[in-house]
TIFI-876994 format. One record per residue (C-alpha): residue number from 1; x, y, z. Coordinates in steps of 0.001 Angstrom, whole numbers. Layout:
TIFI-876994
k NUM u X v Y w Z
...
END
This chain:
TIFI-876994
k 1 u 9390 v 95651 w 81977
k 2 u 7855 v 94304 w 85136
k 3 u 8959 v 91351 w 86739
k 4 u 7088 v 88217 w 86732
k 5 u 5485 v 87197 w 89307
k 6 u 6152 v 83516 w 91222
k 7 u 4267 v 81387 w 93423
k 8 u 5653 v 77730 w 94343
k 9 u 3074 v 75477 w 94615
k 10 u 3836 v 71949 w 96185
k 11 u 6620 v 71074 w 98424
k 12 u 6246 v 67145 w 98506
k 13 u 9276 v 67024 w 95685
k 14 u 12075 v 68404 w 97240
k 15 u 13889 v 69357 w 93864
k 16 u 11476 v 72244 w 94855
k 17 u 14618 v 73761 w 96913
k 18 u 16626 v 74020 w 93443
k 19 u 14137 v 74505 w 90774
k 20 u 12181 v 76867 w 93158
k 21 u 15211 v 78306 w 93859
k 22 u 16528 v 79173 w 90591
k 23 u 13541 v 81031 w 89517
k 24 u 13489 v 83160 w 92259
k 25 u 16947 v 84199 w 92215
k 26 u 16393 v 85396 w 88294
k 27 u 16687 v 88661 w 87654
k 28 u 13197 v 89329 w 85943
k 29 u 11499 v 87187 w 89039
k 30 u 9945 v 88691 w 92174
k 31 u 8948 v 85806 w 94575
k 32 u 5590 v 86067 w 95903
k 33 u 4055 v 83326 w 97723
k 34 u 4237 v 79777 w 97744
k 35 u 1446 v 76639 w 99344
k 36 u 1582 v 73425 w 99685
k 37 u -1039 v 70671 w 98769
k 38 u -2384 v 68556 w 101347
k 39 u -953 v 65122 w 102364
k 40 u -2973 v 62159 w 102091
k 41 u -649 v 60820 w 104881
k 42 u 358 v 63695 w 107552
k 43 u 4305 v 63239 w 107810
k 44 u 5758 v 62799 w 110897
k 45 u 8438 v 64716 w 111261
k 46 u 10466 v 67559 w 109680
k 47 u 13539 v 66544 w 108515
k 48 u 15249 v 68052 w 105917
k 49 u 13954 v 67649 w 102388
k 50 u 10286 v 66686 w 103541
k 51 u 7423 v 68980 w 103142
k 52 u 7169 v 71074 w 106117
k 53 u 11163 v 71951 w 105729
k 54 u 10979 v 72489 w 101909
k 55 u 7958 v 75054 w 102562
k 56 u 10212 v 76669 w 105531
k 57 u 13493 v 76961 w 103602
k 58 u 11560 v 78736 w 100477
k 59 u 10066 v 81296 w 103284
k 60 u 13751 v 81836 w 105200
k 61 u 15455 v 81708 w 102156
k 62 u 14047 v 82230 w 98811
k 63 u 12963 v 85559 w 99194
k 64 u 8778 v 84583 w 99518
k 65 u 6854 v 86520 w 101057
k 66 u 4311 v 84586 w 102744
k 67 u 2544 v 81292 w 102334
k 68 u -1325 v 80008 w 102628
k 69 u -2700 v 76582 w 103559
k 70 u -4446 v 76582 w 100116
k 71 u -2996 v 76757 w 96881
k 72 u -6349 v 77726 w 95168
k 73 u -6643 v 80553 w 97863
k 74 u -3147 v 81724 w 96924
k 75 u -4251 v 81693 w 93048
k 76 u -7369 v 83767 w 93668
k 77 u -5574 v 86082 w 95620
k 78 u -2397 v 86424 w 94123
k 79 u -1684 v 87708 w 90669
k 80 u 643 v 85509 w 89871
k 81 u 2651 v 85286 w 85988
k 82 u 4486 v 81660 w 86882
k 83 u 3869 v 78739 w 89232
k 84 u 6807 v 76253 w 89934
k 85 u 5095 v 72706 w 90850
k 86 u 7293 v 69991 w 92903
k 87 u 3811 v 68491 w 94382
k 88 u 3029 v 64164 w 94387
k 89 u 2963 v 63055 w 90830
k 90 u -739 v 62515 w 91537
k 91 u -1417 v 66281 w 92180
k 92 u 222 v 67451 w 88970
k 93 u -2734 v 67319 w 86767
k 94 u -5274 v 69411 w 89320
k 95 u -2818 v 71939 w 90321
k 96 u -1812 v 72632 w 86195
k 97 u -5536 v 72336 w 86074
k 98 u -6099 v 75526 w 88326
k 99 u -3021 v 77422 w 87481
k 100 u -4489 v 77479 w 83578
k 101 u -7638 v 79010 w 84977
k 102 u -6011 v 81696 w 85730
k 103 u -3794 v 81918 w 82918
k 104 u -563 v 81095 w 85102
k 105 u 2508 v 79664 w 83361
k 106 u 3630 v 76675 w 85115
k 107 u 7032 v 74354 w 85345
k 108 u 6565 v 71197 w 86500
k 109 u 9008 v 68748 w 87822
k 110 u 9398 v 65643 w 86381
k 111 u 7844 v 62896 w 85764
k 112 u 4668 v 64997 w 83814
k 113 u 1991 v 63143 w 85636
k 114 u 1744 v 59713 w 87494
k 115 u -360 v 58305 w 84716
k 116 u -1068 v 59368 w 80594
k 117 u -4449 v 60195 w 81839
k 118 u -3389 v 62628 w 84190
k 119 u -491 v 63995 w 81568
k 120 u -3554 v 64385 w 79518
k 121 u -5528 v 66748 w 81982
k 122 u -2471 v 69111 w 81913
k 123 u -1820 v 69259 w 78471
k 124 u -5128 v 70057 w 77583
k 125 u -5796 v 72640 w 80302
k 126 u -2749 v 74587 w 79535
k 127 u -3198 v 74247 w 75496
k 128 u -7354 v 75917 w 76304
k 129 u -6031 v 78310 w 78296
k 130 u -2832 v 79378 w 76175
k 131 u -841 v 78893 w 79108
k 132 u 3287 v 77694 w 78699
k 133 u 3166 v 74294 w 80367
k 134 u 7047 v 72911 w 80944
k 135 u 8109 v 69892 w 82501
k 136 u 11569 v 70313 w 84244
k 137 u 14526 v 67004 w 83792
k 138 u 17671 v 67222 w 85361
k 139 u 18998 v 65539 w 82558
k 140 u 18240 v 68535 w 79910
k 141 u 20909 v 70278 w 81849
k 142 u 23686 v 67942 w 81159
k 143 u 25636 v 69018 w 78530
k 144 u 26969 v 65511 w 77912
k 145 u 23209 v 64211 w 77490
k 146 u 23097 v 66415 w 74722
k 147 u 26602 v 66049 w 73210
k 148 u 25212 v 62049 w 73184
k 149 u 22302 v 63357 w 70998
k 150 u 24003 v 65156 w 68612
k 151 u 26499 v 62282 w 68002
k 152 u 23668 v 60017 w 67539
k 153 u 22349 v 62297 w 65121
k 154 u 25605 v 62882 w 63338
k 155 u 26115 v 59002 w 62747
k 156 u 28705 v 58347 w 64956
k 157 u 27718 v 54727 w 66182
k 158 u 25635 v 54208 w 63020
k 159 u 21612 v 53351 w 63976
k 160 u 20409 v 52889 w 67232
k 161 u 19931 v 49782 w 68023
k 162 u 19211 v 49916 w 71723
k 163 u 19300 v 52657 w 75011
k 164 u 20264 v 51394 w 78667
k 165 u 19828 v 53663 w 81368
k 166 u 20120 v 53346 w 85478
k 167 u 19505 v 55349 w 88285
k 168 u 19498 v 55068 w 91750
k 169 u 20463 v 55646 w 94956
k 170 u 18963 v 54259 w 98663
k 171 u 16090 v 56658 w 98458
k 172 u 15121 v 59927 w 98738
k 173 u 15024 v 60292 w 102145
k 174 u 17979 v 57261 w 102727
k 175 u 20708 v 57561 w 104325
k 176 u 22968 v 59978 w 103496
k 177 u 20420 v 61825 w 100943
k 178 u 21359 v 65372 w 99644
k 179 u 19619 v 67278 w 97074
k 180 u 20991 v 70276 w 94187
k 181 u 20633 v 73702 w 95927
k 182 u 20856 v 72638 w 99317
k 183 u 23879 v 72413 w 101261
k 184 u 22375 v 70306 w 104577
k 185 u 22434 v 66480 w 104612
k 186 u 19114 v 64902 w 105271
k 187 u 19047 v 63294 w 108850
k 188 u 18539 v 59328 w 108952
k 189 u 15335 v 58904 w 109122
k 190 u 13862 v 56024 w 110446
k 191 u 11396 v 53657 w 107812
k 192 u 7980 v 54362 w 109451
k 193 u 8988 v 58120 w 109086
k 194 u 9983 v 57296 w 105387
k 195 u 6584 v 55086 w 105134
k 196 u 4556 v 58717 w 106534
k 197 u 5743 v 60734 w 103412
k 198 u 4522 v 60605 w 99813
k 199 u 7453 v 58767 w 98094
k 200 u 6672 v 55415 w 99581
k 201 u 3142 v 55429 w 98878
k 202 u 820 v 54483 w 95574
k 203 u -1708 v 56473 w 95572
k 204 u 405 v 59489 w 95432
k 205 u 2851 v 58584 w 92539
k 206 u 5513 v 57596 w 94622
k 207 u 7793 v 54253 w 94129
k 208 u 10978 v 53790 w 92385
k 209 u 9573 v 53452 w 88612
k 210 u 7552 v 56815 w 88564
k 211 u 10818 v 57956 w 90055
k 212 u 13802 v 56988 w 87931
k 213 u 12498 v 54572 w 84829
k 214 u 10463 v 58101 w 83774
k 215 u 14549 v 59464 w 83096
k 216 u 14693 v 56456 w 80661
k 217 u 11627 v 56810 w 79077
k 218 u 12889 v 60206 w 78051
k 219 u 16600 v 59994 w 77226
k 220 u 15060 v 56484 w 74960
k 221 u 12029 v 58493 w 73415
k 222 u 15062 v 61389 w 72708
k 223 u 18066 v 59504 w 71810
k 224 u 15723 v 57161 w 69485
k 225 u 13836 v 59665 w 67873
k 226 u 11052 v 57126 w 67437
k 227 u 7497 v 56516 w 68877
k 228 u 7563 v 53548 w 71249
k 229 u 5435 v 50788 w 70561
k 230 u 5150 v 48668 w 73478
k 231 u 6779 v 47925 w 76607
k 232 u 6808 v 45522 w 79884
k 233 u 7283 v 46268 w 83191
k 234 u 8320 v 44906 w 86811
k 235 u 8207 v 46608 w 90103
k 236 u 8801 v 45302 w 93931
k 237 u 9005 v 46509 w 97350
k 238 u 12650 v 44815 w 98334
k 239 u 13654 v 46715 w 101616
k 240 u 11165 v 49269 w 101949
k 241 u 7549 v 47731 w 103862
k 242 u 6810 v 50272 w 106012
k 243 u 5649 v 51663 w 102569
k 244 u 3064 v 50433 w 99336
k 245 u 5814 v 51437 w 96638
k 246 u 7837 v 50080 w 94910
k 247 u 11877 v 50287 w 95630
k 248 u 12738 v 48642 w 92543
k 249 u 11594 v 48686 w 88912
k 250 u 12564 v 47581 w 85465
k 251 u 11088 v 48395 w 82006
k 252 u 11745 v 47198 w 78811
k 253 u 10524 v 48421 w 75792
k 254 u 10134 v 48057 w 72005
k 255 u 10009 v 50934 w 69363
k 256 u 10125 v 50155 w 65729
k 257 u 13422 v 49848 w 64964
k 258 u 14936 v 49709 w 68613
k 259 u 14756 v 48744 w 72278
k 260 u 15279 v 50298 w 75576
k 261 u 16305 v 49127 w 79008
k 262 u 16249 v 51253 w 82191
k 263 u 15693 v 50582 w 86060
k 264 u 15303 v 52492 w 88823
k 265 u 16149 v 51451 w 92491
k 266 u 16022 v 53130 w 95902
k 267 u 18520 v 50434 w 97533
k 268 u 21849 v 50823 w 95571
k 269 u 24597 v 51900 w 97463
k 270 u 26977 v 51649 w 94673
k 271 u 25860 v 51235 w 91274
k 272 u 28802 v 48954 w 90352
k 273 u 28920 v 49928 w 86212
k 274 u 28746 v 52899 w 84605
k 275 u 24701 v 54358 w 84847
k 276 u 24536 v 55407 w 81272
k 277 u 22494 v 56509 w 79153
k 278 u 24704 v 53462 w 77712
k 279 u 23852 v 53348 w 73624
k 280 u 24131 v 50711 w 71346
k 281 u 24539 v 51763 w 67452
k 282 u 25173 v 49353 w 64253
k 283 u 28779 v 51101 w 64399
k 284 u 29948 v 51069 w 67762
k 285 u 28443 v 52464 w 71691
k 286 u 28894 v 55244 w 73120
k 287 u 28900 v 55392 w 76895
k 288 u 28207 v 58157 w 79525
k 289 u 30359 v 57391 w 82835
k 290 u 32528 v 59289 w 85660
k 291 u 34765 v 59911 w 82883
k 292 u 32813 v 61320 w 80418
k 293 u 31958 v 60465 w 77195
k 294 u 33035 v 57444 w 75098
k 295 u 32919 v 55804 w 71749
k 296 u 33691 v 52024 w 71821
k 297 u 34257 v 50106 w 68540
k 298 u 36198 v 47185 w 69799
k 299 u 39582 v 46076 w 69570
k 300 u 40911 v 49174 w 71976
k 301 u 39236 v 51415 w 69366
k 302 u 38066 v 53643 w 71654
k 303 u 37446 v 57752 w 71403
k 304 u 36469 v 60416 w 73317
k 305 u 34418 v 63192 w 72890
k 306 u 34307 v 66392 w 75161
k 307 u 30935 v 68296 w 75332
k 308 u 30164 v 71509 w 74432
k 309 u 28881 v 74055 w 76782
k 310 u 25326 v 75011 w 76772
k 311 u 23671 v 78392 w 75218
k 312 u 24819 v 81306 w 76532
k 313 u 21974 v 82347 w 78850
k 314 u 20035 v 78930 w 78606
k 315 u 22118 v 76699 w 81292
k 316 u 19448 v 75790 w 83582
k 317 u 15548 v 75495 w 83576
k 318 u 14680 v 79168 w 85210
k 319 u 16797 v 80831 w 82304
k 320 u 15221 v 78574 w 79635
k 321 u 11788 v 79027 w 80640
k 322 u 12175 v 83199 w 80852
k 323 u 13827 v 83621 w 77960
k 324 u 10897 v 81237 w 76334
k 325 u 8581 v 84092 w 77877
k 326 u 10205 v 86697 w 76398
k 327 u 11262 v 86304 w 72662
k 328 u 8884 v 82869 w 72131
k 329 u 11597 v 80843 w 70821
k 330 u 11098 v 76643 w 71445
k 331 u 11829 v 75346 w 74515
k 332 u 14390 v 72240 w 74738
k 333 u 12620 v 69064 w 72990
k 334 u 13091 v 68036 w 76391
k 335 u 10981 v 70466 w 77867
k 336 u 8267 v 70618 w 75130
k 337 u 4641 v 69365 w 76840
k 338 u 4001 v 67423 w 73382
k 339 u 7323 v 66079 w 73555
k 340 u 6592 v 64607 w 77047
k 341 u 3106 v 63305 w 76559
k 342 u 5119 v 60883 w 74276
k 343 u 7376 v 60033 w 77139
k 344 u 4608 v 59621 w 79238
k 345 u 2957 v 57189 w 77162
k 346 u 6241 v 55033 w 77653
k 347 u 6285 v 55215 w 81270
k 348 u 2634 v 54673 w 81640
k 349 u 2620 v 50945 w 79474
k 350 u 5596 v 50104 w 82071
k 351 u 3390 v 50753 w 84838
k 352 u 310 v 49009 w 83221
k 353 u 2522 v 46592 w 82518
k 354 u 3921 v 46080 w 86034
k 355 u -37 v 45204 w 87817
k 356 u -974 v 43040 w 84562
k 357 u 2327 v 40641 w 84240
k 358 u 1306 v 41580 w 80394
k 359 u 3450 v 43217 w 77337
k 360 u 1424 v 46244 w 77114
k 361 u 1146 v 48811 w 74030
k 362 u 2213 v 51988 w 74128
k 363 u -751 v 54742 w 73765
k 364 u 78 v 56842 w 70713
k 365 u -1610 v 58921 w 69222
k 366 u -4838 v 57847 w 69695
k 367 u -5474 v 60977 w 72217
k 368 u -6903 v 64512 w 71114
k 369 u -5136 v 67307 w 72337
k 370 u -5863 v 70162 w 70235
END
């Protein structure tokens, strides 16, 4: 059969160098061309990981063949199968938008959207146009995320009481940044060239909760297996003026018979405890660290569980997504656009919740998407 055909579209995300990159190395994938949307900020420079670079590293070595100034030029011209989106959280929705009209498949990095609104847009578009619409995490990739979810499921801390989860690091263009797929360490990068690109600024979707409280709102939404029902948020800017976003971010949040806890921070040099996801049953906690995977019951009672590797074929997002393509089974819950409008609605109360000081409900349901 003939191969399908790629275009990258957004460079602002830099996980565009891996997920970009794993698609076009695929053996049913011939790269095509790849744009870029437009800044609302011009950056100043081009260090590694920004825009400009990310767009130069996918022509030098990725295998595309050229690149255009406009991404709706490149989808009128190109005949393109799948699009690969790392844009601002803000530009998700308009650039799923346009792919659909076209009948493009499209993979989208995580977080879905920067708001349930603009989760919404996407959804829709690619469900009226009968387009696959996937949204890419990292953590669907971890084999001992998903040797956590099957021990939940099998009972082995009892009910699920609550989820923790942290991440963080000092940034994603901090010192000493380095990103999956690339080899080069970002150069230290002073904070008005930080403040220039998207991360550190609102109106794109940047800041630390968009960021890293979104990987909570899905590994709680997964691991619980429950709609949330409401959540409260808190966001500042500790170390990080030269920039509107946040650098720090907490959410809480209630679901029927459970709660959840995650942060996110872009000024942790050392996280000091283990990140999680950290689980609390009515029979014990299990606990994802450097070493792996734990059961705690107390007492010393401790045991250890070794994951299983992932299917054959299905180890990262680029094989997942093809072989979706091709025989139409499910994608990973993880991946599922339904699946994620849920998550969304967590994420989006936090952030609600953040600029009103208010316990805000979680949107559920009262949407149509069909």
């Amino acid at each position: 059969m003939a191969k399908y055909r790629l275009g990258l579209i957004g460079f602002a995300h830099m996980h565009i160098n891996n997920v970009g990159g794993q698609f076009a190395q695929h053996g049913d994938i011939e790269p095509v061309a790849c744009a870029d949307t437009t800044p609302i900020v011009p950056e100043v420079r081009d260090a590694p990981y920004t825009r400009g670079w990310n767009l130069q590293h996918a022509l030098d070595n990725l295998g595309f063949q050229r690149s255009y100034d406009d991404y709706q030029e490149m989808l009128e011209k190109e005949d393109l199968d799948i699009v690969v989106c790392c844009s601002e959280n803000a530009r998700h929705a308009e650039v799923i938008e346009a792919c659909a009209a076209v009948d493009v498949h499209v993979c989208v990095e995580k977080p879905m959207a920067e708001s349930l609104s603009g989760a919404l847009r996407m959804i829709r578009a690619s469900q009226a146009a009968g387009t696959i619409l996937a949204i890419n995490w990292p953590m669907t990739w971890s084999a001992e995320a998903r040797k956590i979810k099957e021990l939940i499921d099998a009972g082995e801390i009892g009910r699920v009481l609550e989820v923790k989860w942290r991440g963080g690091h000092t940034g994603p263009l901090g010192p000493g940044a380095m990103h999956a797929g690339v080899s080069e360490t970002a150069d230290q990068m002073t904070g008005p060239e930080r403040g220039a690109t998207w991360w550190h600024q609102l109106d794109t979707g940047g800041g630390a909760m968009l960021d890293y409280c979104c990987y909570g709102s899905m590994v709680s939404r997964w691991y619980i297996g429950e709609l949330a029902l409401a959540a409260i948020g808190m966001k500042a800017n500790l170390d990080s003026h030269w920039g509107n976003a946040e650098d720090n971010a907490a959410i809480i949040v209630r679901f029927p018979s459970a709660m959840a806890l995650f942060e996110g921070s872009w000024t942790t040099w050392d996280h000091g405890v283990p990140t999680g996801p950290i689980v609390y049953g009515t029979e014990g906690t299990i606990v994802l660290d450097s070493g792996g995977i734990r059961r705690e019951q107390g007492g010393g009672n401790t045991t250890t569980y070794q994951s299983d590797p992932l299917p054959e074929g299905r180890t990262k997002i680029a094989n997942e997504f093809i072989h979706h393509l091709k025989t139409g089974e499910p994608l990973h819950q993880t991946l599922e656009a339904s699946f994620n409008l849920e998550v969304m609605a967590i994420l989006d109360a936090g952030i609600k919740s953040a600029a009103s000081g208010q316990l805000e409900s979680v949107n559920n349901g009262t949407w149509q998407i069909g």
